[in-house]
N, CA, C and O atoms as a printed pandas DataFrame, in Angstrom:
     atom_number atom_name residue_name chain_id  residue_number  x_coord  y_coord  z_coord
0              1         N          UNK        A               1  129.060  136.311  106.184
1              2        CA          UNK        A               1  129.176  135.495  104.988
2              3         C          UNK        A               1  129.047  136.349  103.735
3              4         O          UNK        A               1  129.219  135.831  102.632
4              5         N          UNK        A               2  128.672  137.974  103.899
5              6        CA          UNK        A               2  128.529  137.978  102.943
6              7         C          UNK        A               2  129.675  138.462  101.923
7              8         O          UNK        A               2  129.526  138.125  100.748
8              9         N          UNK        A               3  130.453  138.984  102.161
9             10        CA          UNK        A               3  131.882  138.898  101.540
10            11         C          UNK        A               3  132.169  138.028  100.651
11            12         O          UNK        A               3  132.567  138.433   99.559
12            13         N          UNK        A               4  132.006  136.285  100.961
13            14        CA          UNK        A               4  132.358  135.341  100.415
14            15         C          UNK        A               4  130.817  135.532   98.822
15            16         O          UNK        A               4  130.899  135.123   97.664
16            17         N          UNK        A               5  130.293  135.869   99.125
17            18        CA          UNK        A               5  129.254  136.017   98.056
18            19         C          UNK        A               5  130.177  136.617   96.876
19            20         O          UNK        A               5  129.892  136.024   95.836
20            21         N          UNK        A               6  130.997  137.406   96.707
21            22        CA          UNK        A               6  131.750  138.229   95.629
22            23         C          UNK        A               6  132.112  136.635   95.014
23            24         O          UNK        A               6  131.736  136.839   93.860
24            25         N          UNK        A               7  132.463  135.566   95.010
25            26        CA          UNK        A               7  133.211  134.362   94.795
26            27         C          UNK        A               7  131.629  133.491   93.772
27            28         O          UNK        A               7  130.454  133.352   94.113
28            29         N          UNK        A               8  132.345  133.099   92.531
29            30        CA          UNK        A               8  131.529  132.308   92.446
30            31         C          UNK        A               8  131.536  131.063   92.843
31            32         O          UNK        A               8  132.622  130.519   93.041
32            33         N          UNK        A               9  130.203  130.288   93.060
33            34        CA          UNK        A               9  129.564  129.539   94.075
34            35         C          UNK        A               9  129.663  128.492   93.693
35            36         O          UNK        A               9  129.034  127.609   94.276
36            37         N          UNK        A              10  130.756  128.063   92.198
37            38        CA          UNK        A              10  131.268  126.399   91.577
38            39         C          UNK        A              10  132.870  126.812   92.551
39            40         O          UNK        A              10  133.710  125.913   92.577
40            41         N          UNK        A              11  133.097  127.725   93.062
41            42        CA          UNK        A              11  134.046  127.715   93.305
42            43         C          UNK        A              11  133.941  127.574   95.452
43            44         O          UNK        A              11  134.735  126.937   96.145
44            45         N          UNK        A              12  132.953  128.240   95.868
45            46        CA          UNK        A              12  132.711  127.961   97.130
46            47         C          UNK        A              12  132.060  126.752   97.705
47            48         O          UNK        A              12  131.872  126.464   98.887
48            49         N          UNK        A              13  131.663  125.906   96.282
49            50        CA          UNK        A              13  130.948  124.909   96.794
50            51         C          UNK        A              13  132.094  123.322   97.011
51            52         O          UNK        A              13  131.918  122.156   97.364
52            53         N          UNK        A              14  133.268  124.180   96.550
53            54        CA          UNK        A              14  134.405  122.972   97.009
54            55         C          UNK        A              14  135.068  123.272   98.719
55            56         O          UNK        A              14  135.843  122.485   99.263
56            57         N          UNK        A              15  134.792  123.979   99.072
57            58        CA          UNK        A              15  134.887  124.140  100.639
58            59         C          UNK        A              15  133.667  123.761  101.719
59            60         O          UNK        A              15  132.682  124.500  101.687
60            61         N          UNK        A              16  133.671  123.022  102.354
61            62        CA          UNK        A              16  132.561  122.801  103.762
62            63         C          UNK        A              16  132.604  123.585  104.524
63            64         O          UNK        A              16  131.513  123.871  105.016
64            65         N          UNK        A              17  133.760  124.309  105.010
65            66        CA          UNK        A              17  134.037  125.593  105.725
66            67         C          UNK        A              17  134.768  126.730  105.334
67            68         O          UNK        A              17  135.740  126.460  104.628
68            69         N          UNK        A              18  134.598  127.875  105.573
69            70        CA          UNK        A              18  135.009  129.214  105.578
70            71         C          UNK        A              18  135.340  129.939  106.345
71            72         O          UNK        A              18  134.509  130.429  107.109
72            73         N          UNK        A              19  136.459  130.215  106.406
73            74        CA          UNK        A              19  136.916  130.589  107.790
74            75         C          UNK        A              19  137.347  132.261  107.205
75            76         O          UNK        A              19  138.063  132.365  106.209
76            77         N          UNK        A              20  136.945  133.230  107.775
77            78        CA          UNK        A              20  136.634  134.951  107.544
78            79         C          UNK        A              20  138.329  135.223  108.343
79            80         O          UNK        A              20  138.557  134.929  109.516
80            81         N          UNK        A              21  139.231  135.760  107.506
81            82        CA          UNK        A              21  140.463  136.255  108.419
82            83         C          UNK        A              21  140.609  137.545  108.151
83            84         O          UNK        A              21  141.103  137.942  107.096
84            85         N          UNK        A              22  140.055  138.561  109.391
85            86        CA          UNK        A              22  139.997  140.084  109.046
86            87         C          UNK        A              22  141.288  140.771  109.211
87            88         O          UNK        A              22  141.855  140.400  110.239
88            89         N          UNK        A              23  141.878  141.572  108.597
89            90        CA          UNK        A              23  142.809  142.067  108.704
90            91         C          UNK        A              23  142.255  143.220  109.342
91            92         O          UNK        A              23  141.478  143.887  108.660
92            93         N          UNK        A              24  142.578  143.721  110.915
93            94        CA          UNK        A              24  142.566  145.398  111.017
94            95         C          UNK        A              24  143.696  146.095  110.977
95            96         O          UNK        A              24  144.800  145.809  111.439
96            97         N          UNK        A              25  143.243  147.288  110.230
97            98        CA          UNK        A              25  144.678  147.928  110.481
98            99         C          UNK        A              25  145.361  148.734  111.471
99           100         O          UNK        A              25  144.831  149.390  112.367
100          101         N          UNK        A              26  146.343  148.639  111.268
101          102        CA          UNK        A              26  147.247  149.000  112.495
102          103         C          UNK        A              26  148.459  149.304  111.961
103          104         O          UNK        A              26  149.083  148.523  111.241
104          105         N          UNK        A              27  148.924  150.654  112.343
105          106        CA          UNK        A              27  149.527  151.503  111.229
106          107         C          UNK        A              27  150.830  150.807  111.762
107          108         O          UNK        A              27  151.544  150.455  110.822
108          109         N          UNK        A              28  151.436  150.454  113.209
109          110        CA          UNK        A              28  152.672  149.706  113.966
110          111         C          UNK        A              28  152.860  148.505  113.479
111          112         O          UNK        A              28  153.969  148.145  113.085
112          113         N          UNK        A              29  151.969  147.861  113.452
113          114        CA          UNK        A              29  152.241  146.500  112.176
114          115         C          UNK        A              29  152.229  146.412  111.544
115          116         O          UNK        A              29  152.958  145.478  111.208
116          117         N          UNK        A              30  151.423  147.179  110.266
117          118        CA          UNK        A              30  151.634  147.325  109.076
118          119         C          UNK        A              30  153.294  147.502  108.924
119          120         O          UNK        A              30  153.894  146.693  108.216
120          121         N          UNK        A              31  154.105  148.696  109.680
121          122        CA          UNK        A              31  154.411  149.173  108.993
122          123         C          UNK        A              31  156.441  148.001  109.383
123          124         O          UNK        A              31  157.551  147.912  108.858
124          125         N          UNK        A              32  155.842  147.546  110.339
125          126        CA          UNK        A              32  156.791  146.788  111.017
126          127         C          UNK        A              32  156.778  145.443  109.682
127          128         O          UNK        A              32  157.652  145.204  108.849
128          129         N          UNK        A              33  155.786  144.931  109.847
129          130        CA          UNK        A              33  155.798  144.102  108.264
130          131         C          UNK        A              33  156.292  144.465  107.018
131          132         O          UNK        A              33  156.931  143.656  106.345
132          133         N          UNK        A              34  156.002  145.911  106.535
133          134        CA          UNK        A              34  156.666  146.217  105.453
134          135         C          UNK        A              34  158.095  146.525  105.497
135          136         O          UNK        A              34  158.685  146.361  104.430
136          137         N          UNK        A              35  158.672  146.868  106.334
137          138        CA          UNK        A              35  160.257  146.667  106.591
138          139         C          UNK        A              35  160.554  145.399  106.906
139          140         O          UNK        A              35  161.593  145.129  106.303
140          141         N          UNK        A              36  160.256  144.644  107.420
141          142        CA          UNK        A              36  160.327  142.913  107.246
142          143         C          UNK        A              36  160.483  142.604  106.224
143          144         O          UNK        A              36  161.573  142.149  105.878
144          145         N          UNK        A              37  159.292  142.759  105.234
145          146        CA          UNK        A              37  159.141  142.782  103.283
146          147         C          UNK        A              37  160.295  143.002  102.736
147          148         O          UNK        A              37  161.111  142.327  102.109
148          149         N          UNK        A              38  160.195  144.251  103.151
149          150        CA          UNK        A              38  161.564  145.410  102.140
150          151         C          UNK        A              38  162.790  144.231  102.675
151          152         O          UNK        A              38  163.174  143.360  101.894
152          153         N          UNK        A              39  163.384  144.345  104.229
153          154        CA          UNK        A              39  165.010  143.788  104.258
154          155         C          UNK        A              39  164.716  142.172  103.464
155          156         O          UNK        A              39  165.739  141.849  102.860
156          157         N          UNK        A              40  163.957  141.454  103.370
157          158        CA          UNK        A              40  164.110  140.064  103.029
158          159         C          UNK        A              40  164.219  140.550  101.430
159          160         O          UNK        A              40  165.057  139.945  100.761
160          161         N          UNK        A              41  163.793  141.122  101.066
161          162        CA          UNK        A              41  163.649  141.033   99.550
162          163         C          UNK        A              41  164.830  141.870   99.016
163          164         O          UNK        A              41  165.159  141.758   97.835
164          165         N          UNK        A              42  165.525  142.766   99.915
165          166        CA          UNK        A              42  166.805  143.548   99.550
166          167         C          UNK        A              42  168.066  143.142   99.962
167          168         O          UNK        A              42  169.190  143.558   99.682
168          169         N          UNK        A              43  167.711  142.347  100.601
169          170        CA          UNK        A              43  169.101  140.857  100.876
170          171         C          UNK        A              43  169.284  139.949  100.588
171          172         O          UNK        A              43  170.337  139.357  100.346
172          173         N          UNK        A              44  167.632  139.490  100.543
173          174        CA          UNK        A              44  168.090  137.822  100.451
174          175         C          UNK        A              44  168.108  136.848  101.610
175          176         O          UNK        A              44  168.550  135.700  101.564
176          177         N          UNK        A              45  167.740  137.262  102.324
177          178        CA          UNK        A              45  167.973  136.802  104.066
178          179         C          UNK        A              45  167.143  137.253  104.898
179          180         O          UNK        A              45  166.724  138.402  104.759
180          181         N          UNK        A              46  166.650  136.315  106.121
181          182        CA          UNK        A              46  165.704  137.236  106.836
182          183         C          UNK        A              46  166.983  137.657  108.076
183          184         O          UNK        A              46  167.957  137.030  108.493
184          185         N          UNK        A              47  166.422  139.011  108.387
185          186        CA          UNK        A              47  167.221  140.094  108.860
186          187         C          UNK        A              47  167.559  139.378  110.852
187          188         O          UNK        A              47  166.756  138.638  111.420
188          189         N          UNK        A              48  168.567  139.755  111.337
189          190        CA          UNK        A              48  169.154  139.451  112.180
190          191         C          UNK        A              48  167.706  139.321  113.567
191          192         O          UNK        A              48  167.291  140.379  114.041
192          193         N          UNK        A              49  167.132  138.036  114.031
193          194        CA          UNK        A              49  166.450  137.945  115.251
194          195         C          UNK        A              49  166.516  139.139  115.897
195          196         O          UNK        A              49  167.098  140.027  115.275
196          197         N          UNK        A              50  165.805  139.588  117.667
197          198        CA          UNK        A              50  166.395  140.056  118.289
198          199         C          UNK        A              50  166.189  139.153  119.066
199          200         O          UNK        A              50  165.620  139.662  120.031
200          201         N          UNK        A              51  166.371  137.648  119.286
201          202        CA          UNK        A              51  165.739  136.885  120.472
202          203         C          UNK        A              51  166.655  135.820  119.618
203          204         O          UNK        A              51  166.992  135.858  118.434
204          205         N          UNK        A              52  167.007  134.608  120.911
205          206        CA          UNK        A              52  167.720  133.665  120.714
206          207         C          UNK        A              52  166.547  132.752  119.866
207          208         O          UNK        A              52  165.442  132.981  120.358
208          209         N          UNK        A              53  166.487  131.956  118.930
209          210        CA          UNK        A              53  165.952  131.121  118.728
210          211         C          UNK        A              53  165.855  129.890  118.590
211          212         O          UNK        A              53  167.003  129.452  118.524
212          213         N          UNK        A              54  165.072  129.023  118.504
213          214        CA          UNK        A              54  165.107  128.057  119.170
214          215         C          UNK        A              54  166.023  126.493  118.901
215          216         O          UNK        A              54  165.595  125.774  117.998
216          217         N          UNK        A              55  167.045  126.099  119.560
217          218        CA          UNK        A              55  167.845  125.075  119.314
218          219         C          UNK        A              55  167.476  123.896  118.142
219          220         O          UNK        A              55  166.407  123.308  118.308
220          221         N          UNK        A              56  168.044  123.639  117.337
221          222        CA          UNK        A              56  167.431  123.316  115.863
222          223         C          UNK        A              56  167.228  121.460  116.167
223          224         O          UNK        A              56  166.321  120.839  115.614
224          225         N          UNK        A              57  167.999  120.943  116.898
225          226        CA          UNK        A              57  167.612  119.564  118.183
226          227         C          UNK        A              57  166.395  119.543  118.480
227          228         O          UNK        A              57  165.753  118.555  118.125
228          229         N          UNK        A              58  165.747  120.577  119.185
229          230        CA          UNK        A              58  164.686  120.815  120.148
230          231         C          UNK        A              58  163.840  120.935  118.970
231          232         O          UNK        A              58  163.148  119.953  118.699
232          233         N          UNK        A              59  163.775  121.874  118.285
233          234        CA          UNK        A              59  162.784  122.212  116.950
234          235         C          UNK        A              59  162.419  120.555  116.265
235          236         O          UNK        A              59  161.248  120.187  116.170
236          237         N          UNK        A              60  163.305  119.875  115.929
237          238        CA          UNK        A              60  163.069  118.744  114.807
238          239         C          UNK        A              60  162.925  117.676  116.015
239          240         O          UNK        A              60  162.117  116.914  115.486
240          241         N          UNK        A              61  163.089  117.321  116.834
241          242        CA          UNK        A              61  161.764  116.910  118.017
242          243         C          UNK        A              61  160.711  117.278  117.977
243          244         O          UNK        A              61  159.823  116.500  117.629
244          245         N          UNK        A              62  160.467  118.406  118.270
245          246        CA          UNK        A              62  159.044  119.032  118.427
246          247         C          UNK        A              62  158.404  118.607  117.129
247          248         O          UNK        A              62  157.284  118.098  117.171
248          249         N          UNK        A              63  158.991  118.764  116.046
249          250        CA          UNK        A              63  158.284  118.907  114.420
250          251         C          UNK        A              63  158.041  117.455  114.690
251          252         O          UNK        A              63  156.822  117.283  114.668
252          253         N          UNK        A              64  158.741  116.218  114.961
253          254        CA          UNK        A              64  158.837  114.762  114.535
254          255         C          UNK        A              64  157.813  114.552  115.599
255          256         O          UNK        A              64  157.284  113.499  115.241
256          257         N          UNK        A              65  157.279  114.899  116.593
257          258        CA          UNK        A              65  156.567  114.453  117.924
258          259         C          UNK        A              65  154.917  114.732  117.439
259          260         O          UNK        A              65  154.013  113.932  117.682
260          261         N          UNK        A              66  154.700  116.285  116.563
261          262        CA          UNK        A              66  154.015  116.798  116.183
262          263         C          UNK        A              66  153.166  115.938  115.222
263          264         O          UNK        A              66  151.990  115.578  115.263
264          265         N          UNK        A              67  154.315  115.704  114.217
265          266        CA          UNK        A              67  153.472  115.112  113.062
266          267         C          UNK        A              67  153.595  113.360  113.510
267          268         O          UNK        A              67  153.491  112.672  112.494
268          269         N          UNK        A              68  153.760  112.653  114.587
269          270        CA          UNK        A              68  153.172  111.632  114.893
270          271         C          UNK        A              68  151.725  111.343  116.043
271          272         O          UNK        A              68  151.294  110.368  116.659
272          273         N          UNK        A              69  151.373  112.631  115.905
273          274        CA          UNK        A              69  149.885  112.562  116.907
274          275         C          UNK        A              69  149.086  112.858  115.513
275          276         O          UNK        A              69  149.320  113.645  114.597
276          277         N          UNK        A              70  147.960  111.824  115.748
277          278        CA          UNK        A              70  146.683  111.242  114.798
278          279         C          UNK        A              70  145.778  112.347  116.103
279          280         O          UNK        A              70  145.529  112.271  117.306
280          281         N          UNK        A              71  145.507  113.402  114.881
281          282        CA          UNK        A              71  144.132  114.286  115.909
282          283         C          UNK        A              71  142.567  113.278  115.333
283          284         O          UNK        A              71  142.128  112.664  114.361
284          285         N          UNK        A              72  142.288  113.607  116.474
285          286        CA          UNK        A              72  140.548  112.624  116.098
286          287         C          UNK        A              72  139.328  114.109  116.219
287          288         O          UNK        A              72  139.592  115.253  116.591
288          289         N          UNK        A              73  138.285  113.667  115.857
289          290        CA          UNK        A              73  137.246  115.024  116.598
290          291         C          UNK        A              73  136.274  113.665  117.021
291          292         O          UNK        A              73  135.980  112.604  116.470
292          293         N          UNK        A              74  135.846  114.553  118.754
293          294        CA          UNK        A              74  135.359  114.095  119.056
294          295         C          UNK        A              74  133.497  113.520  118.464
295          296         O          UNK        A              74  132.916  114.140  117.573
296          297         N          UNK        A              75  132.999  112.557  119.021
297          298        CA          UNK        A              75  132.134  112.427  118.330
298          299         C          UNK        A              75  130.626  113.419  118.298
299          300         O          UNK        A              75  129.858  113.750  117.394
300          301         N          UNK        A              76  130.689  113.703  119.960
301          302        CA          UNK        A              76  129.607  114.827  119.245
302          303         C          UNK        A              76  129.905  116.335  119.158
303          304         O          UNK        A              76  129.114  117.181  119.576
304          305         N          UNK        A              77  131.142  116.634  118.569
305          306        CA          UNK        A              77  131.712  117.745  117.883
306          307         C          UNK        A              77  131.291  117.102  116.753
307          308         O          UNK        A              77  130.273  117.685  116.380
308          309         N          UNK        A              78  131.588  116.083  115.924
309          310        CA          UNK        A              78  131.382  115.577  114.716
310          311         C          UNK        A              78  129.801  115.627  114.296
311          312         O          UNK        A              78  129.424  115.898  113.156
312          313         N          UNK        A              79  128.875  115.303  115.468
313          314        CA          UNK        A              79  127.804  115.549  115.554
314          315         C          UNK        A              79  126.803  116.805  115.120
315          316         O          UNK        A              79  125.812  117.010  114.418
316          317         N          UNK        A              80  127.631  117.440  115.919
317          318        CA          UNK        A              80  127.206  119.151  115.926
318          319         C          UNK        A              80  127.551  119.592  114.487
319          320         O          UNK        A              80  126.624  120.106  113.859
320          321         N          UNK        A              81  128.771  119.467  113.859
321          322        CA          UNK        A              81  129.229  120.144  112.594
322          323         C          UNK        A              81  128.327  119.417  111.539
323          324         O          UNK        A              81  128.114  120.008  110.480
324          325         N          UNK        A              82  127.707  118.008  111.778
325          326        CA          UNK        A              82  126.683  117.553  110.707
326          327         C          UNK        A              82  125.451  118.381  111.109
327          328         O          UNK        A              82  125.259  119.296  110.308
328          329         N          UNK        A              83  124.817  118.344  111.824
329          330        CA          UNK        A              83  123.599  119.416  112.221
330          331         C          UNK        A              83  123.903  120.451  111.477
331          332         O          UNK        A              83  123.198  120.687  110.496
332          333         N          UNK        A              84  125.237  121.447  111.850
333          334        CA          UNK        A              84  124.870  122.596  111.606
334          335         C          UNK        A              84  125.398  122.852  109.855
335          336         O          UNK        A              84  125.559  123.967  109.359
336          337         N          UNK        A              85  125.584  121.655  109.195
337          338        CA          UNK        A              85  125.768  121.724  107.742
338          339         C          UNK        A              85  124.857  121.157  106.952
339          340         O          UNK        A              85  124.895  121.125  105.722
340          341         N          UNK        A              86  123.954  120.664  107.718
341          342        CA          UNK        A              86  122.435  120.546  107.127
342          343         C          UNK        A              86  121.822  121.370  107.432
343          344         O          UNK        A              86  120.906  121.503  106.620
344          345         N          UNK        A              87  121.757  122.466  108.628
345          346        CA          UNK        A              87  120.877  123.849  108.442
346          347         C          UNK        A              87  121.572  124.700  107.979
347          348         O          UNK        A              87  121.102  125.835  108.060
348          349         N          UNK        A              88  122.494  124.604  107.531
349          350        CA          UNK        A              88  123.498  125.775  106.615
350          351         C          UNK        A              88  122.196  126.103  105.458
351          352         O          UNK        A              88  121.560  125.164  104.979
352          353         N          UNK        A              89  121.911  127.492  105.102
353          354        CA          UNK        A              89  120.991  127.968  104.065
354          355         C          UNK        A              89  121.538  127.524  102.458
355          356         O          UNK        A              89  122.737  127.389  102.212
356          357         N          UNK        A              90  120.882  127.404  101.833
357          358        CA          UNK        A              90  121.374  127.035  100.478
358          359         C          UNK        A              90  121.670  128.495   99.952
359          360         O          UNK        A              90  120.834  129.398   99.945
360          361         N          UNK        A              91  122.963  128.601   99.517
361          362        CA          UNK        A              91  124.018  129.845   98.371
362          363         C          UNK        A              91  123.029  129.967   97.590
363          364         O          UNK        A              91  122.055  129.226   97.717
364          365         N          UNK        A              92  123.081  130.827   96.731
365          366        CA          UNK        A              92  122.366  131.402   95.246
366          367         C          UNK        A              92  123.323  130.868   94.818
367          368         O          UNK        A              92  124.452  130.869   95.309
368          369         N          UNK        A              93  122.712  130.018   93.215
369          370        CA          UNK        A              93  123.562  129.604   92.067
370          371         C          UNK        A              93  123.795  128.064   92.344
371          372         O          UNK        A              93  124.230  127.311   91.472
372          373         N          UNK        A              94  123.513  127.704   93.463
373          374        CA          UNK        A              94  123.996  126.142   93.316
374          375         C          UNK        A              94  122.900  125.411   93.458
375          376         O          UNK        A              94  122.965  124.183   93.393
């Protein structure tokens, strides 16, 4: 958590959760991403697949099927996340 400390705390106190996304580096992806970067932005287009992708039928099914499931959380998951946001320590500043 302590990273998120650099942030002021009128500004962290509008989130209930924080979710930490570490980037490691990795000189093969990095560098595979930045030529990704470069051709989209020097064409205009993202650059030719190497894989068939996926039938645009099948896709807007999937998308329409997707966004008609109502996710629930269960109740004592719901349980647990109230517990553990009442022993959450109180931030400096708020």
């Amino acid at each position: 958590m302590s990273r998120f400390e650099e942030y002021p705390a009128a500004l962290l106190s509008r989130f209930d959760l924080l979710w930490l996304i570490q980037d490691k580096p990795n000189k093969e992806n990095d560098r595979r991403l930045a030529d990704h970067n470069t051709q989209v932005h020097m064409h205009c287009r993202q650059p030719q697949a190497n894989f068939d992708p996926m039938p645009m039928n099948l896709m807007r099914h999937y998308v329409s099927y997707f966004r008609s499931i109502q996710p629930t959380t269960p109740a004592d998951l719901a349980d647990y996340l109230v517990l553990k946001y009442e022993k959450k320590p109180a931030t400096a500043g708020t």
